[in-house]
N, C-alpha and C positions, 0 to 999 in steps of 0.2 A: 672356276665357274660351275663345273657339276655337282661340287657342295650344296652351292646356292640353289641349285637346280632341283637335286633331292628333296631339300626344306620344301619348294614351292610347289614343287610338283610330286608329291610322295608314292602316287600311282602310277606315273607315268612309267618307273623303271622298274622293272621284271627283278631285279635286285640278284643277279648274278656278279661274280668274281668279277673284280677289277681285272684281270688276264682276259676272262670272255669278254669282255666289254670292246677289250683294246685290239683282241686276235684277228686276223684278219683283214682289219682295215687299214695296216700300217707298212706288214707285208707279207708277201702272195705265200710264204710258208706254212700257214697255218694248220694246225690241224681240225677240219670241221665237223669230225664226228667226238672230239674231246667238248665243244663249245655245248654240242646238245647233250653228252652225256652228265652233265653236270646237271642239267633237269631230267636227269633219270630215262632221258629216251633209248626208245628203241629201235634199230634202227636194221633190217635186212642187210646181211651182209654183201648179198650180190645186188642189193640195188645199191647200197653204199658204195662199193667198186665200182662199179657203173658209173656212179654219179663223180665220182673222185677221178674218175681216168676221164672223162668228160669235161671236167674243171680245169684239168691240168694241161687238158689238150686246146680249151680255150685260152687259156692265161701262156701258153706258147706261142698261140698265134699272135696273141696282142702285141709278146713283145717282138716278132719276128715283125710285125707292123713297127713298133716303135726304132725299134734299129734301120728301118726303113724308110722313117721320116716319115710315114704314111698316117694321118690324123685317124683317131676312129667316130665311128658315125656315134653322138649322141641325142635318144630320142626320151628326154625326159624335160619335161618343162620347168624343174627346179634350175637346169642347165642350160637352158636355153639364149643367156646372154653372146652373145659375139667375144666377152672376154675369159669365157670357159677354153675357146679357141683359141686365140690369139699366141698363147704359150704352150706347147709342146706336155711341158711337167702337168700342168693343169688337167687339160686332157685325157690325160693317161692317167690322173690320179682317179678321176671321173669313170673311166672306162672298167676301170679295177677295182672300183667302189660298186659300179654297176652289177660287174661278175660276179663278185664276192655273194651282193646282195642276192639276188640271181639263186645261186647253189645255193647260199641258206635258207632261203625258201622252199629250193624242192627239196633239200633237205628234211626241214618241217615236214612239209606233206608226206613227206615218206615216212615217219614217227608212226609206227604202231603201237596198237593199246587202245584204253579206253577213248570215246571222241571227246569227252572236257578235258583229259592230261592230254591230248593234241591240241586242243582248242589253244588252251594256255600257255603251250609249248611257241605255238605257231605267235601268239598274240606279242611273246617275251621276245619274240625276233624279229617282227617288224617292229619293236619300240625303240630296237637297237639297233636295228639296221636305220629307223629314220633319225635317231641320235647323231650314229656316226658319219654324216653326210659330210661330204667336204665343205659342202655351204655353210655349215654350222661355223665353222673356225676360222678366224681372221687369217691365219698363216696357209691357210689352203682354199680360201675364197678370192677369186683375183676382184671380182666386183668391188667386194668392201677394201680390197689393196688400194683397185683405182679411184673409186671415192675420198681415201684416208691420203693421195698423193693429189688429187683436183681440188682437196680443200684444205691443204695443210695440216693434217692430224686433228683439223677442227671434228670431222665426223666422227673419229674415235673420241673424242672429249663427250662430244655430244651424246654418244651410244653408252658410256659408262655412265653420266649422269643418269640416264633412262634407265639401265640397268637396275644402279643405286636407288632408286626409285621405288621401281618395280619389287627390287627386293624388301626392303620397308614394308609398302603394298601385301606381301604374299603373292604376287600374282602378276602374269605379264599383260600388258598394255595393248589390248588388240583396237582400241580406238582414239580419238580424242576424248576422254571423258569432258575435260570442260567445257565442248562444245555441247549440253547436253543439261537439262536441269526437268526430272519429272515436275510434270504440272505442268514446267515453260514451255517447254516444246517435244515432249513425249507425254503422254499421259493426261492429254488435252481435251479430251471430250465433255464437255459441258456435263454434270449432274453432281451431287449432293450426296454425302451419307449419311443414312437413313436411320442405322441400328448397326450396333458395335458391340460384341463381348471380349471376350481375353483372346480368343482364335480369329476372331477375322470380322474387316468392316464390311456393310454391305452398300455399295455403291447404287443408286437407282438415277440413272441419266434423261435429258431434259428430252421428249422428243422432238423431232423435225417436221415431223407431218400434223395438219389439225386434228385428223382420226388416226387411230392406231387400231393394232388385231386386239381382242377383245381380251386371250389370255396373252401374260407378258411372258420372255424369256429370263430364264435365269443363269447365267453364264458362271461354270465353276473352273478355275483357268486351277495347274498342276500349283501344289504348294511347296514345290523345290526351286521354284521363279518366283520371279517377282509381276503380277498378272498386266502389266501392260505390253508385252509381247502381242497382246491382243488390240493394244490401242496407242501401235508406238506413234503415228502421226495421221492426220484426215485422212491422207489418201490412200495408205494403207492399214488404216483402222477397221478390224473385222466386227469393235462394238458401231462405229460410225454407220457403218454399213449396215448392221442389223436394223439401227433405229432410221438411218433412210427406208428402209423396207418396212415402215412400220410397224415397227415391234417396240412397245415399253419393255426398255433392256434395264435388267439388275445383274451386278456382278459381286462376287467376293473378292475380297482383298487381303489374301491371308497377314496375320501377321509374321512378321520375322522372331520366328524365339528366342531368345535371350534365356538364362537361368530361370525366372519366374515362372517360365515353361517347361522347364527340363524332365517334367513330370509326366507331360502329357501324350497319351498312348491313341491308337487308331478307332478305338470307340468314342475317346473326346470329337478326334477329326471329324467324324459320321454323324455322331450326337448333336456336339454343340457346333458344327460348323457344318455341313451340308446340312443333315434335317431342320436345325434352325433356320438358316436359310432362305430353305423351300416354305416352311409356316410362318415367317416373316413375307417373304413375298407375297404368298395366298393369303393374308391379312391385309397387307396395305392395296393389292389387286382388288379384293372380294372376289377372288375365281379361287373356285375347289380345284382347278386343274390348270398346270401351264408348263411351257414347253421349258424343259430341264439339257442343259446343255455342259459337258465336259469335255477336257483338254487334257490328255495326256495321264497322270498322276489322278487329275483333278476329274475325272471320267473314271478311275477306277475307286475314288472316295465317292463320288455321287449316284454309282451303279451300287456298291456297297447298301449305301444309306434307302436310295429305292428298295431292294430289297430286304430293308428293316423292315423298312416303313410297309412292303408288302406282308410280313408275317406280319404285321400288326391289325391286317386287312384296310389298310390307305393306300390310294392307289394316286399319286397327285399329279404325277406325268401327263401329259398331255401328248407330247413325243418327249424322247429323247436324245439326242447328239451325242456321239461320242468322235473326238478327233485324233488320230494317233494313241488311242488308247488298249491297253493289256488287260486283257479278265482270265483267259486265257493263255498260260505262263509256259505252255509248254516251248516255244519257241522264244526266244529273248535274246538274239544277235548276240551282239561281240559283247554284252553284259555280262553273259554269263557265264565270263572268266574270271567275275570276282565272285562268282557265287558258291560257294560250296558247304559242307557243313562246318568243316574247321573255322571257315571264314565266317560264317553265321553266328558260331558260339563264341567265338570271339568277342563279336559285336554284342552278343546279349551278356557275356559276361562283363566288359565294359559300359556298357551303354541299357542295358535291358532293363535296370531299374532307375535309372536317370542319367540324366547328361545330357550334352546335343554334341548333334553330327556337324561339327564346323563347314560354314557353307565353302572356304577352301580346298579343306579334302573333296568334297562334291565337285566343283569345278574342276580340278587337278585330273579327276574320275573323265569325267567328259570330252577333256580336252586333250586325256589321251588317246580315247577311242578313234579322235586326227590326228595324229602328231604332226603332221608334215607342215598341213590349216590352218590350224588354233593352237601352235608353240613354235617349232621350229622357223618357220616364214616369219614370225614375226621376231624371232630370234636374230636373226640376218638383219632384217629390215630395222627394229629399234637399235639393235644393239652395235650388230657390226659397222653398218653402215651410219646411225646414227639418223635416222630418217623418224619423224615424229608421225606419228601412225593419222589414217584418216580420219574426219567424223563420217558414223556407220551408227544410228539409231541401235539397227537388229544386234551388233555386234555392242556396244552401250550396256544393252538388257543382258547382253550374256554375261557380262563380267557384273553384274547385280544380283549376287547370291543369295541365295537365304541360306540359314540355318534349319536344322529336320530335331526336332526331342526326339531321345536317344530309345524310349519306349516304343513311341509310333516306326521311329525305323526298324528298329528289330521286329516287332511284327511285321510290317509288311515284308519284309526281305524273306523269313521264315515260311510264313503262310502265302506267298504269292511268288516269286523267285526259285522258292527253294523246293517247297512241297507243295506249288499247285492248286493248293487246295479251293479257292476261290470260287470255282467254275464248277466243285462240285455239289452238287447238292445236300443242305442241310451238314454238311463237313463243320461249317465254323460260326460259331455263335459272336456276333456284334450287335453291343451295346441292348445286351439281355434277349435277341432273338435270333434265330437260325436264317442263315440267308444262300436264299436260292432263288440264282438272278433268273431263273425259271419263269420266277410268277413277277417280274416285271409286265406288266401287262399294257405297253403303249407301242407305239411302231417305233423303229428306232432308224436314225440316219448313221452307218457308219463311214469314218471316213480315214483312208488308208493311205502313204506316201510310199511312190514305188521305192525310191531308196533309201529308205527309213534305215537307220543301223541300231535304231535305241526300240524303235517297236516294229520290226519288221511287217509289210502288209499280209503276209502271210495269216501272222498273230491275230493282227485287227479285224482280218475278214474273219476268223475264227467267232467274233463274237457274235455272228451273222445267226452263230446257231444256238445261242445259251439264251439270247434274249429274245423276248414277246412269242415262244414257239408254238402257241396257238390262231397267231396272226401272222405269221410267218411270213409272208406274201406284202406285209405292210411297208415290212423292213427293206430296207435300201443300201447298196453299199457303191461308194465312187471313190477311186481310185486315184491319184494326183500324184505329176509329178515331180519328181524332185525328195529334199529329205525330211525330216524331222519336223524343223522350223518353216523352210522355203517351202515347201509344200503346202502346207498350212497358211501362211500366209502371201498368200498369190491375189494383191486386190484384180477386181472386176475390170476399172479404170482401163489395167495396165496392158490388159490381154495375154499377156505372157505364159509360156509353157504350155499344158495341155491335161488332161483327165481322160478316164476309162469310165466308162456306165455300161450298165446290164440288168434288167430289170429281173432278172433271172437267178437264185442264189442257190448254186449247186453244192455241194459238201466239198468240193476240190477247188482251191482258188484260183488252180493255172486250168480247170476249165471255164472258170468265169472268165479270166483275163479272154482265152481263148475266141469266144463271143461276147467279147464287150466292143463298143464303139470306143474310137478315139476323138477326141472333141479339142477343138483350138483352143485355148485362152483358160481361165479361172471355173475352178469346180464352186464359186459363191453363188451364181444363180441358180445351180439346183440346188444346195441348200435352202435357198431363199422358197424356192419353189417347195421344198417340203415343209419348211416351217409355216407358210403361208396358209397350209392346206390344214393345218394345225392348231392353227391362231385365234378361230372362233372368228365371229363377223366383225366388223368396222366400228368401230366407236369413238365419241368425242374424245382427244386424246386428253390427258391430266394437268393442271395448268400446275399446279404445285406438288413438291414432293411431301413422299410420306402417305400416312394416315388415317382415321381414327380407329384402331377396331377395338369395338365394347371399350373397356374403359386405358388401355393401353393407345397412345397416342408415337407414332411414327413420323418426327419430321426432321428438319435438315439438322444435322449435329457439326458438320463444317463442310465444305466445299468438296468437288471430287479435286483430284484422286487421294484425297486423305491424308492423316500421319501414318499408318502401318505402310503404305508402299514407300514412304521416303526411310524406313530406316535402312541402314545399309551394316550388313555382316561386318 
């Protein structure tokens, strides 16, 4: 099975010796300054002895317990079933799986040297320590025993089939997909598209209210997704919601690249896909100015493209939004263990003059950053035990890849990843101008996830100072919690979780948090509340899509949510 496992998940494993892999977890002799030496650590020799006479003196006790009959305490929720207990071996395999874990971690931390060969170091040992769990393996998980003995070997039958499956697929099975068809029942908001080029369709949706705010939003959702993560179902639909708050919402719909794309680089993205876009919507609106909103990826191509469009002297922002988005690269969580230059030139030597990044590999990327989450748990669950996974809309969209041109990745990894350079001024020229998100000239909403692992809030609050720093005071930043995705989409409806505000944006973010309020339920009505303030006055809303400007005509070209969000990697 780790064959299979390599193929589909080619990130997930740190790609050490079959020996390191295996050492330690099988039996307590191991040696665990050999496992780290093997990625060149280094390691103090009296905290190494420390830590090894500290290991040895725990793994004595345990067994001075086991010969004892004396169970040991496990406080891990992977373990948590009554039949981890039940048998003695079990237990103890548990208890030693824990320790193990345990020492190679402070181990890690004890690795001196640079912080990215610790990062890396440390990143390569929880992939292996969440690998080697006893829950992972039928012969050492009693769950999947007593399942495979209460159904007759039916749930092993049944977990190889899903296996067999998933392998086909690429990719393990975190939901029902069949329960599940964009358009039928994700991807449901009523509206039209509008205008389509080779990069993305533009969606413009029906609204709900007879008046709307006078300028519309323009919503640029990340193009390493597929954009309905923004509108998986009514209730928590964050486009549904905009247009109950009256707003004529337009969104993008990237395409998924295929080869006939494999050309296209980060000045097409800014070019023919955001500032199209934006003079597509200020055509069919007739407003010079509207509120510009991005997501993630989709927040760092639309901040780009404003400050194209601002050395151009066009200012078309109205406000801005930015949600979980990076402009500033100095901080990038647990990413920025695949970043480096070797890794870089790599990538451009493959990839830099054509190709695409298989939406796969991307996934594989992500879904190591949990292992335990998003592969393991469901390793158990499909495979072992043979258990058919739930339907999960949010979990649906994650396994819905796209594909990235092999040009545009490499830039962006190089010049935002790698060397930063985004945030500085006049550094990098896109699609023929010099951009410095400086002269963004509108208020901007930022909006940050305290446990964000893909854009830490730290990063996000960072953009607090790069944009509008002449109005500085406009600018707004709220804080949510939860991660990445859940953080973000937190509907109003549901009241759940909670957010920080401060109307105050000091250069330190742990003295905003410091004096920020904590607030109940969903950070959507102060968004609402800033877009609102933004929208221009009340108007008859638009009874049809589209439309005319000078001799170019904007109307429905087929229904929402389109052909580009139905194709699948």
């Amino acid at each position: 099975m780790s064959d299979a496992f390599q193929k589909m998940f080619p990130n997930m494993f740190p790609n050490p010796s079959p020996d390191w892999m295996s050492a330690g977890f099988t039996k307590p002799e191991f040696s665990m300054h050999e496992m780290l030496q093997q990625f060149g650590a280094d390691i103090d020799p009296t905290v190494l002895a420390r830590l090894q006479a500290e290991y040895f003196l725990e793994l004595g006790n345990l067994w001075k317990d086991f010969l004892a009959s004396k169970l040991p305490q496990i406080n891990d929720r992977r373990f948590s079933s009554p039949d981890w207990q039940k048998q003695s071996n079990h237990a103890y395999n548990v208890a030693s799986y824990l320790l193990n874990a345990r020492f190679l971690n402070l181990l890690a931390d004890a690795v001196q040297g640079p912080e990215k060969k610790r990062q890396k170091i440390k990143f390569a040992v929880e992939q292996t320590i969440a690998a080697m769990s006893p829950a992972n393996f039928l012969a050492t998980n009693p769950e999947a025993q007593a399942k495979l003995v209460e159904t007759s070997g039916e749930s092993l039958m049944q977990g190889l089939g899903q296996m067999i499956g998933d392998m086909q697929k690429g990719r393990i099975s975190l939901t029902d997909e069949a329960a599940f068809e964009v358009g039928k029942n994700v991807a449901t908001t009523e509206g039209a598209v509008v205008f389509e080029n080779r990069l993305f369709q533009l969606i413009q949706y029906r609204p709900l209210n007879k008046t709307v705010h006078q300028r519309p939003l323009l919503m640029v959702p990340p193009c390493i997704n597929k954009y309905y993560i923004l509108d998986l179902q009514p209730e928590n639909s964050l486009v549904r919601y905009a247009i109950e708050q009256g707003h004529t919402v337009f969104l993008v719909s990237w395409a998924n690249p295929d080869e006939s794309l494999s050309d296209v680089t980060w000045d097409d993205y800014v070019e023919q896909g955001a500032i199209q876009a934006i003079e597509v919507v200020q055509g069919i609106s007739k407003q010079e100015q509207i509120n510009v909103f991005g997501f993630c990826v989709g927040g760092t191509i639309v901040s780009t493209a404003l400050a194209v469009l601002a050395d151009r002297d066009i200012y078309p922002a109205s406000s801005l939004t930015l949600l979980t988005t990076l402009l500033d690269f100095s901080e990038t969580g647990v990413l920025d263990v695949f970043i480096d230059e070797m890794q870089v030139s790599l990538r451009e030597r493959t990839l830099g003059d054509g190709g695409l990044l298989p939406a796969r590999e991307l996934a594989s990327t992500f879904s190591s950053l949990r292992p335990n989450d998003l592969v393991w748990n469901y390793v158990q669950s499909n495979y072992l035990k043979g258990q058919k996974p739930p339907a999960f809309d949010l979990l649906y969209w994650n396994s819905d890849s796209t594909n990235l041109p092999g040009p545009m990745f490499c830039w962006y990894l190089r010049n935002t990843y790698l060397e930063n350079s985004l945030k500085i001024p006049g550094k990098l020229q896109v699609a023929g101008n010099k951009v410095n998100l400086g002269k963004i000239a509108a208020p901007v909403f930022i909006f940050g996830s305290k446990e964000d692992h893909i854009v830490p809030w730290h990063a996000a609050y960072a953009s607090c100072k790069l944009l509008n720093p002449k109005e500085k005071s406009q600018n707004r930043f709220v804080l949510g919690a939860s991660g990445h995705i859940a953080g973000v989409i937190n509907p109003a409806s549901k009241n759940k979780r909670s957010y920080w505000s401060n109307a105050s944006l000091p250069s330190d973010p742990e003295a905003w948090l410091a004096g920020a309020t904590e607030h109940a339920g969903s950070w959507w009505p102060e968004w609402a509340q800033f877009l609102s303030e933004h929208g221009g006055k009340l108007v008859k809303a638009p009874t049809k899509f589209g439309n005319k400007v000078a001799s170019v005509v904007y109307s429905e070209i087929e229904p929402a949510p389109g052909r580009y969000v139905k194709v699948r990697a």
